[in-house]
DSSP file (Angstrom, degrees, kcal/mol; ACC not computed):
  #  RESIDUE AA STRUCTURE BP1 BP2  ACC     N-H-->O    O-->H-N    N-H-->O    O-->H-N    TCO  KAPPA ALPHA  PHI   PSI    X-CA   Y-CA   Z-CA
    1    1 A X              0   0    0      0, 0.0     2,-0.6     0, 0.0     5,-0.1   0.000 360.0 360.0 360.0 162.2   17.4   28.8  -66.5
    2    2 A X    >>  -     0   0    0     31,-0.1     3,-0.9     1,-0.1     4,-0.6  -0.812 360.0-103.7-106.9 123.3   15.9   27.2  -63.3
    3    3 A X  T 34 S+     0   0    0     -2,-0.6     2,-2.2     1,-0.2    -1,-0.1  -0.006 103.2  21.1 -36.1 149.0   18.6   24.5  -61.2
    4    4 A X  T >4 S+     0   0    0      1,-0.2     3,-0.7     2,-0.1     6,-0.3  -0.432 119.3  55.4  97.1 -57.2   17.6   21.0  -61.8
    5    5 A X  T <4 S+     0   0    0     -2,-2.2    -1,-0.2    -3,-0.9    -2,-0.2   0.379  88.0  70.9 -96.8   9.0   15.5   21.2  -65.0
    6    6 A X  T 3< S+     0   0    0     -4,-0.6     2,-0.4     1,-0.1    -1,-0.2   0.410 102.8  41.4-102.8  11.2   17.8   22.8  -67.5
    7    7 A X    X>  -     0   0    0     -3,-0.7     3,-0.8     1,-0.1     4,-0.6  -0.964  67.2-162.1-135.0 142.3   20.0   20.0  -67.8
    8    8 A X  H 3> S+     0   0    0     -2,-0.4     4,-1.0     1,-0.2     5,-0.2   0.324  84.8  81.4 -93.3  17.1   18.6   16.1  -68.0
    9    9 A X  H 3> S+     0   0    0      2,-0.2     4,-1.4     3,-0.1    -1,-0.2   0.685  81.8  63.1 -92.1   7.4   21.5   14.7  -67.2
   10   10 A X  H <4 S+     0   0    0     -3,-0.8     4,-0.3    -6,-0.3    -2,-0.2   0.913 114.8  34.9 -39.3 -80.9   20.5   15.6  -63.6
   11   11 A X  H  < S+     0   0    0     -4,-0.6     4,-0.2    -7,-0.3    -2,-0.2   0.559 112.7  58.9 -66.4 -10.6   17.4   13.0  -64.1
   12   12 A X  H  < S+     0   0    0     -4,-1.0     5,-0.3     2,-0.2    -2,-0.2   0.817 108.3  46.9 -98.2 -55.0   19.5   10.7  -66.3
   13   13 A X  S  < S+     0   0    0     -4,-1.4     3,-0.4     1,-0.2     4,-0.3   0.772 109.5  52.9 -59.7 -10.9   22.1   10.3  -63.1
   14   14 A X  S   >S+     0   0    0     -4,-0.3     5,-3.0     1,-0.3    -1,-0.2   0.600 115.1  42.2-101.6 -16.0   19.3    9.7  -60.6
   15   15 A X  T   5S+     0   0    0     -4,-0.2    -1,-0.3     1,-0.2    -2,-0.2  -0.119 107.1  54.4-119.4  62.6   18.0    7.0  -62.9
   16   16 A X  T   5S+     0   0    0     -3,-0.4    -1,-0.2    34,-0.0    -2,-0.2   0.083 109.2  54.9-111.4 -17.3   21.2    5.5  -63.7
   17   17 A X  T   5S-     0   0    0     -4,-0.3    -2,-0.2    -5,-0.3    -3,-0.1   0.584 120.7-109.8 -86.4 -17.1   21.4    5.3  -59.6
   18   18 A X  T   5S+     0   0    0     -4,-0.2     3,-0.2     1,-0.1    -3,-0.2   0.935  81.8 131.3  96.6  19.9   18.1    3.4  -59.5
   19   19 A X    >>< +     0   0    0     -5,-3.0     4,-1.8     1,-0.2     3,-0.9  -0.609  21.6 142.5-136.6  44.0   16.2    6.1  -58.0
   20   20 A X  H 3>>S+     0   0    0      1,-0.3     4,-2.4     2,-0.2     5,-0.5   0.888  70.1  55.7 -40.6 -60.4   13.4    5.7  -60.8
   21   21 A X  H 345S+     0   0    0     -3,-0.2    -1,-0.3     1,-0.2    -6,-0.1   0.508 106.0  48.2 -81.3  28.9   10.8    6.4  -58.5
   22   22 A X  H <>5S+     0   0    0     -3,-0.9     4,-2.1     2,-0.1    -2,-0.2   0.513 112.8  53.2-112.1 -45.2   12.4   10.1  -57.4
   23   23 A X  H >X5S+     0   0    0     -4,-1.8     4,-2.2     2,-0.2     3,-1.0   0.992 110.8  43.0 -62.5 -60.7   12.7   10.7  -61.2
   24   24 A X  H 3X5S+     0   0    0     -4,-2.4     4,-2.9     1,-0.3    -1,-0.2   0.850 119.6  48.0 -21.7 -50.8    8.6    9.8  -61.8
   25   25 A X  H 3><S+     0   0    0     -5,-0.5     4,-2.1     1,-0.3    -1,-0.3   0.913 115.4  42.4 -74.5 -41.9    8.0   11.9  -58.8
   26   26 A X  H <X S+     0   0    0     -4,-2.1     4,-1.8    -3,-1.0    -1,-0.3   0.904 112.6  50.0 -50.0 -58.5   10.1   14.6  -59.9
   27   27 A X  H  < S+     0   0    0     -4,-2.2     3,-0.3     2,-0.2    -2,-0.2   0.883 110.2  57.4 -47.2 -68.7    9.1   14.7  -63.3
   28   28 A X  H  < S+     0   0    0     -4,-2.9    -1,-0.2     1,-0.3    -2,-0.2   0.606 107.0  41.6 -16.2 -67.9    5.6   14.7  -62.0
   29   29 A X  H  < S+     0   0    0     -4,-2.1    -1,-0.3     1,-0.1     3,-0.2   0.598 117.3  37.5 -83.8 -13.1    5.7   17.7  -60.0
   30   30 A X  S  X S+     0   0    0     -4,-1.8     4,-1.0    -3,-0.3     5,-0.2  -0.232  73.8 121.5-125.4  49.8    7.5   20.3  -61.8
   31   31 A X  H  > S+     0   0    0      1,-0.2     4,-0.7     2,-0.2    -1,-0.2   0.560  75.5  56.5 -97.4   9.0    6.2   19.4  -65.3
   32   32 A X  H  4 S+     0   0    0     -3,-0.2    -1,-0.2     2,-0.1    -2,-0.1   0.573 102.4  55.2 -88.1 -33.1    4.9   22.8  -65.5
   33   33 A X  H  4 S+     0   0    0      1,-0.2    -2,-0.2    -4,-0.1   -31,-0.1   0.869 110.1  47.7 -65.6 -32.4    8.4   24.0  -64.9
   34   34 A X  H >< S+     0   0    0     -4,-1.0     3,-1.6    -7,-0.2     5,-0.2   0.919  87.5 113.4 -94.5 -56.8    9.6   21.8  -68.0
   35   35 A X  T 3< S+     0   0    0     -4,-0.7     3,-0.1     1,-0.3     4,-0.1   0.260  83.0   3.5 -11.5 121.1    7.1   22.9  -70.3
   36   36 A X  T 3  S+     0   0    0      1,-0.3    -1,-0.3     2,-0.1     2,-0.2   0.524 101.1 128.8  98.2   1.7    7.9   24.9  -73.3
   37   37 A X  S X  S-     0   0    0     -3,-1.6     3,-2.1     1,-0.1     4,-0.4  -0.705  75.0-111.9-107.9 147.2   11.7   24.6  -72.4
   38   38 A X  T 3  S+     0   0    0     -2,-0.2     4,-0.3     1,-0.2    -1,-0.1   0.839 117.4  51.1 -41.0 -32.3   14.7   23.4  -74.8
   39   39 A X  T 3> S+     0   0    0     -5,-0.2     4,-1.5     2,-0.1     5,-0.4   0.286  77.8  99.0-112.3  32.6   15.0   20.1  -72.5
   40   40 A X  H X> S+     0   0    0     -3,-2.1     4,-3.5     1,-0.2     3,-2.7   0.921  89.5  52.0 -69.0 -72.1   11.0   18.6  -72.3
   41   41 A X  H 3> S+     0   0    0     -4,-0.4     4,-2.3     1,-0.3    -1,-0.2   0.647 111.0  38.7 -74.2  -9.3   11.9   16.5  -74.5
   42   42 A X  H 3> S+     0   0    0     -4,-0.3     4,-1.4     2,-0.2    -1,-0.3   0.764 122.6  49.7 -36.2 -45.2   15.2   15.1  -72.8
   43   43 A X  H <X S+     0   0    0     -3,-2.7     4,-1.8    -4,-1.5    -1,-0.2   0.780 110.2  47.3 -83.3 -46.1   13.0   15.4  -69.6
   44   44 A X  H  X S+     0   0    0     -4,-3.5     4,-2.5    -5,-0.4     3,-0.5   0.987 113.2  50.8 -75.9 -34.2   10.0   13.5  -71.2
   45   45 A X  H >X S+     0   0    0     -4,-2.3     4,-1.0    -5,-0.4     3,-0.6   0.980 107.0  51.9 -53.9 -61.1   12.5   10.6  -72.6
   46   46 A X  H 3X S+     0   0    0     -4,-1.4     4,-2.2     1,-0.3    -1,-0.2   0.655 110.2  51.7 -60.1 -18.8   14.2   10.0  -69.0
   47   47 A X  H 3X S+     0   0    0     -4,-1.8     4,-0.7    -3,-0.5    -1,-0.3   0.946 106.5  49.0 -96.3 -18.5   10.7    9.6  -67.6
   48   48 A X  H <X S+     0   0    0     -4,-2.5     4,-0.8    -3,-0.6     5,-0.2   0.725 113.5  51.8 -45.3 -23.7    9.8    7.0  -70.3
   49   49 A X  H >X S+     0   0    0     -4,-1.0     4,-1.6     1,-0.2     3,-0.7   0.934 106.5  50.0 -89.7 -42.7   13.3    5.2  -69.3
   50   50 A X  H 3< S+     0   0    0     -4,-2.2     4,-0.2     1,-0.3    -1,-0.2   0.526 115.0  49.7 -96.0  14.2   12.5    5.2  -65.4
   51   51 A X  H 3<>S+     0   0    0     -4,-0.7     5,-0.8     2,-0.1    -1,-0.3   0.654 110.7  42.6 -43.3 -41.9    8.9    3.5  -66.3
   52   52 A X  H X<5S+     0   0    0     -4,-0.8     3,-1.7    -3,-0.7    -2,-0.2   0.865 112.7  56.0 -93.1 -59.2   10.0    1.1  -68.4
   53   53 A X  T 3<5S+     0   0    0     -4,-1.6    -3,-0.2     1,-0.3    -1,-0.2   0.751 112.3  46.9 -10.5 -54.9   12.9    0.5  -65.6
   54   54 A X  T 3 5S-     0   0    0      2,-0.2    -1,-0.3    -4,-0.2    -2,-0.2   0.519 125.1-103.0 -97.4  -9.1   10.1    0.1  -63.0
   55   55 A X  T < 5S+     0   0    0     -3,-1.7     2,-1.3     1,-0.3     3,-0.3   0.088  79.9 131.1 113.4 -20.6    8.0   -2.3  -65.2
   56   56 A X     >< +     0   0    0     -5,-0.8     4,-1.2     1,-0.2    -1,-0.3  -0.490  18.4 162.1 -93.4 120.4    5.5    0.0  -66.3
   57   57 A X  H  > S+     0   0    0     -2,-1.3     4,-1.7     2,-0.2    -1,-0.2   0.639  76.6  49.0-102.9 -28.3    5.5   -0.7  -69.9
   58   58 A X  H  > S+     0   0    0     -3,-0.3     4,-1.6     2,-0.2     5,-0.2   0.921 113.6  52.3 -60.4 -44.1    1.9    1.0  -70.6
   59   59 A X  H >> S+     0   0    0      2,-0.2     4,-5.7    -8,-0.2     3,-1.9   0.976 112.4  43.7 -42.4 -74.4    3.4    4.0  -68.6
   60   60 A X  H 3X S+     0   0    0     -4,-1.2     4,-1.0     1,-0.3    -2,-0.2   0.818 112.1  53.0 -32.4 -84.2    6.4    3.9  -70.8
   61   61 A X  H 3X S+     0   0    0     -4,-1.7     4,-0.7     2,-0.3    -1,-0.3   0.455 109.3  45.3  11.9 -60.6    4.4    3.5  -74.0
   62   62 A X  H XX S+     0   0    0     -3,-1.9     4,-2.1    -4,-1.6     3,-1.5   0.939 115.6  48.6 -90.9 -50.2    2.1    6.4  -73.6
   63   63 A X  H >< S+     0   0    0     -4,-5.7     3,-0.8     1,-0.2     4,-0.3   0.890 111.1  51.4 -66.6 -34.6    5.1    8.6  -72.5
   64   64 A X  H 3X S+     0   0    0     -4,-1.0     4,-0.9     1,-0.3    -1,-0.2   0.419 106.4  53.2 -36.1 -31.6    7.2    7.4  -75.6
   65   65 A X  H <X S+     0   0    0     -3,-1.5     4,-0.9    -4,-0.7    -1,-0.3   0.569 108.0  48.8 -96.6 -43.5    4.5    8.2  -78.1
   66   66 A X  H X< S+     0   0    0     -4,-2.1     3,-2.6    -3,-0.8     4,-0.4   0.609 114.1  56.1 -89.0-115.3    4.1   12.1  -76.8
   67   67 A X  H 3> S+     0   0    0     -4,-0.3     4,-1.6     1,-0.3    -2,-0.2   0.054 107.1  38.2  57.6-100.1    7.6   11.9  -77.1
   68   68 A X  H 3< S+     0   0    0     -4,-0.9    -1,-0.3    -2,-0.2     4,-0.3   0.511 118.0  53.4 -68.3 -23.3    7.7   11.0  -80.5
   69   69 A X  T << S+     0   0    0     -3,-2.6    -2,-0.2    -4,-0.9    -1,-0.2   0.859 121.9  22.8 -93.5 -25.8    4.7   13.3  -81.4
   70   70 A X  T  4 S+     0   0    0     -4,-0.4     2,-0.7    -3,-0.1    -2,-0.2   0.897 126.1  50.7-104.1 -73.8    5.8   16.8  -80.0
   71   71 A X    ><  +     0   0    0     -4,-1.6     3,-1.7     1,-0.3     6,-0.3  -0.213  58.4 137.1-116.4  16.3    9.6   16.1  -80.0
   72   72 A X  T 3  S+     0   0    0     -2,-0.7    -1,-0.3     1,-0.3    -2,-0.0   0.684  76.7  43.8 -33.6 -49.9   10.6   14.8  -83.5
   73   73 A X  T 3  S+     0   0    0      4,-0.1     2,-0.4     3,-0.0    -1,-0.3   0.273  85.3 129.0 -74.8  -1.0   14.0   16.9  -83.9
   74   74 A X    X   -     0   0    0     -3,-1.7     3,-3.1     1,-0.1     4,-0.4  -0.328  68.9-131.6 -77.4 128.5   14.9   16.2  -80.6
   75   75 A X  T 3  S+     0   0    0     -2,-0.4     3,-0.4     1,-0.3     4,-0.3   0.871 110.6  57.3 -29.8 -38.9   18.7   14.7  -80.0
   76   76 A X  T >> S+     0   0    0      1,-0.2     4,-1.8     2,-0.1     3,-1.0   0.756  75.7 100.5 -74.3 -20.7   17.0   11.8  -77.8
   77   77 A X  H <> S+     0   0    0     -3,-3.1     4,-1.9    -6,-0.3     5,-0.3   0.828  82.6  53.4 -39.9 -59.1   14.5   10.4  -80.9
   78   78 A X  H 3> S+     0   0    0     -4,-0.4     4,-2.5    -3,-0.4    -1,-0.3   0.905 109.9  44.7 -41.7 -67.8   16.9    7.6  -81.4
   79   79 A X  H <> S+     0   0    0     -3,-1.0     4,-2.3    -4,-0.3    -1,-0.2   0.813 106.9  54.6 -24.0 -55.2   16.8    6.6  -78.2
   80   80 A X  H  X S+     0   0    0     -4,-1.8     4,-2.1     2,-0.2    -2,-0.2   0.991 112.2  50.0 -51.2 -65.5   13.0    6.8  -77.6
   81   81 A X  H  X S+     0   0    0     -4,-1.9     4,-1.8     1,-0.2    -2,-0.2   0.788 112.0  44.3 -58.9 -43.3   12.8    4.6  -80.4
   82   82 A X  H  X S+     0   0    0     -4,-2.5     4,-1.2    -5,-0.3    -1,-0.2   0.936 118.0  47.5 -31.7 -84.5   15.6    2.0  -79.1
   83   83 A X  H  X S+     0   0    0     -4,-2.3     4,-1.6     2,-0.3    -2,-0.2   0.479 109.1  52.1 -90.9 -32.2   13.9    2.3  -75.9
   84   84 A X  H  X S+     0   0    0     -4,-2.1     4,-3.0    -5,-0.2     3,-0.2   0.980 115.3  43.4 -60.7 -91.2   10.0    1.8  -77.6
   85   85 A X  H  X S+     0   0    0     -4,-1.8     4,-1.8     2,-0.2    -2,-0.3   0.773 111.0  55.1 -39.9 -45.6   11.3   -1.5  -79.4
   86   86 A X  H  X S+     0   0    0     -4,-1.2     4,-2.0     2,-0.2    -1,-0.2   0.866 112.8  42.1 -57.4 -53.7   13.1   -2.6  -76.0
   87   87 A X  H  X S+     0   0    0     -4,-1.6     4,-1.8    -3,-0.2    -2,-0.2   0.992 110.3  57.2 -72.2 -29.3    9.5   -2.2  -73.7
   88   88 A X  H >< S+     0   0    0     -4,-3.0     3,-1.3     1,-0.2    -2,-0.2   0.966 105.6  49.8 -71.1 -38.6    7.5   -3.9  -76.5
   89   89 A X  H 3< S+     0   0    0     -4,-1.8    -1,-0.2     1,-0.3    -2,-0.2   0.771 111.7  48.4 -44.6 -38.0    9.9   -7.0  -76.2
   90   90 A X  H 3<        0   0    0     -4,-2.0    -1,-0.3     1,-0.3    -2,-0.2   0.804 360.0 360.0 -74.9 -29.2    9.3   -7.0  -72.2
   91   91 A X    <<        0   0    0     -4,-1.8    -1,-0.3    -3,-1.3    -2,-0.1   0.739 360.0 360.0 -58.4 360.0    5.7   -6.9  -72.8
């Protein structure tokens, strides 16, 4: 497994820090790296969280929905869904 991206609690600690836009940015650039690996969908939840975190609730949305379409079985689905019903209220 490749440092960084095989665990999300990595990205989970940088956006519990407040460091949302580090996560985005992260997320961003090595999303080829993520691909096709046991923790995209971990990885694709934590960037839905430091979107809605930064106010972008479209952002959020879009990523929440690919999400929820690729990643059904995934541990985080409960969450997404939490986290979906938490951005429409801010909308």
């Amino acid at each position: 497994m490749r440092a960084g991206i095989d665990n999300p609690a990595v990205v989970q600690a940088l956006n519990a820090q407040g460091k949302n836009e580090e996560v985005i940015q992260w997320l961003d650039e090595h999303r080829a790296w993520m691909e096709d690996t046991e923790v995209e969908g971990g990885l694709t939840f934590w960037l839905a969280k430091s979107q809605a975190d930064l106010g972008r609730y479209d952002g959020s949305i879009s990523s929440l929905e690919d999400f929820e379409r690729r990643f059904a079985g995934d541990p985080y689905l409960y969450d997404a869904i939490r986290l979906r019903a938490s951005v429409y209220r801010k909308m």
